[in-house]
C-alpha positions, 0 to 999 in steps of 0.5 A: 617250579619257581617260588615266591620266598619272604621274610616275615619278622616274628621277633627281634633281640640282640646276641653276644658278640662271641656267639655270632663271631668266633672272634667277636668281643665280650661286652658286645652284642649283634641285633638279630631279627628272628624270620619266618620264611613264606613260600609261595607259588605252589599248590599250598603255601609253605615255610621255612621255621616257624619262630618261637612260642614260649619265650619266657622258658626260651629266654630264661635258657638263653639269658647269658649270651641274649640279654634281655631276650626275645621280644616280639613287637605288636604284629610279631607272633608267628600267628599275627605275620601270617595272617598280616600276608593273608596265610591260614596255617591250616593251609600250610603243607609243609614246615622245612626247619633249618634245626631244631632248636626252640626259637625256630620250630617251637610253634609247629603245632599251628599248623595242623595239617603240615609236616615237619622236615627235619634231617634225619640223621641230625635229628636220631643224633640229637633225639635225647635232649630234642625228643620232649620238646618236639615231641610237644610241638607235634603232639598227636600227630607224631610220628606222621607228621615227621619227615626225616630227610636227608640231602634230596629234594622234597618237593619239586624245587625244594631241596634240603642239604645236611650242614651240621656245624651249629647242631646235628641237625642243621640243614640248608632249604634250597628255594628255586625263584624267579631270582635263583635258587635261594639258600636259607642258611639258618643258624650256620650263618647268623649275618652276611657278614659270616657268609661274605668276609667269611668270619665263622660263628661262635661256639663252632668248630672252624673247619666243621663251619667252613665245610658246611659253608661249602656245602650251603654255597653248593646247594644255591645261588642266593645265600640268606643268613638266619637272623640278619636285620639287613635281609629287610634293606637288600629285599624290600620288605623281605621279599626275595622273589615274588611266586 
């Protein structure tokens, strides 16, 4: 089974540099694109992370390290991305997250009727602090609307990988295109240039980053950052493969 596999911006802010890099500088900062990535080509459209939805409460946690916040554009909301590439999320099968932190899971429940694939030994490792705020995203539909997994593929040409490292629960999504198989890293590697030089992120421990690095350029062929702006000039419009 091949896909289709696209980028779709719902957000835009700019990070401190020693949260990006391990040796990154204080007083700088990165520019980050926050992604939805729509996959195509099979029986129902589906997506890896579905963006944030409270940002006031997200951006006041995060204002230290991501001055001035998140910001959508006109168009940016995970809703209004979805419909500019004609997708009904009541539509959408399954939502794959690379972790559960806010920013890449938090509107979930616009999609009634997919599930959420997470790790399941990140996800029990982190369940006291993570449980409240996904208990809010799944909201009636817990816990069937849940699925824990581990190293295996879901569906046919869709695997998951457990990397650890930026949180327990951090997992890669192995995607197999016309173009190979495309390996969204999530926050393990924020920019190419943590996965190209390599240059390790912040606030991780390096062996943790580079074993999981390993695992991620074991799961696949094309390795994607989590936040990248470049994603956008090296696959015109965000387009990975066409499915």
């Amino acid at each position: 089974m091949q896909y289709g596999l696209r980028a779709l911006v719902v957000g835009r802010c700019d990070v401190a540099e020693p949260v990006v890099f391990a040796d990154g500088r204080d007083g700088r900062t990165e520019p980050f694109l926050l992604y939805v990535w729509l996959i195509t080509g099979g029986p129902s459209p589906m997506l890896v992370d579905t963006g944030p939805k409270d940002l006031a409460t997200f951006n006041a946690a995060t204002a230290a390290y991501i001055p001035g916040g998140i910001v959508q554009r006109p168009g940016e909301t995970t809703p209004e991305a979805l419909a500019r590439a004609g997708v009904d999320p009541a539509d959408v099968s399954h939502v794959f997250v690379t972790h559960l932190h806010p920013d890449h899971y938090e509107q979930f429940d616009l999609f009634p009727n997919a599930t959420l694939v997470a790790n399941g030994d990140g996800f029990r490792q982190s369940l006291a602090g993570i449980r409240p705020n996904v208990m809010r995203a799944l909201a009636a539909r817990w816990p069937e609307s849940l699925r824990l997994v581990g190293d295996e593929e879901v569906v046919p040409g869709i695997r998951t990988a457990w990397l650890g490292c930026h949180s327990p629960c951090s997992q890669a999504v192995g995607v197999d295109t016309a173009a190979g198989a495309a390996v969204l890293c999530g926050d393990v590697a924020y920019l190419y240039r943590n996965i190209e030089q390599p240059r390790p992120i912040g606030w991780a421990d390096a062996a943790e980053w580079h074993a999981a690095m390993g695992r991620a350029r074991a799961a696949g062929d094309i390795l994607l950052p989590g936040h990248d702006p470049l994603i956008l000039d090296r696959f015109g419009d965000g387009v990975v493969a066409v499915g």
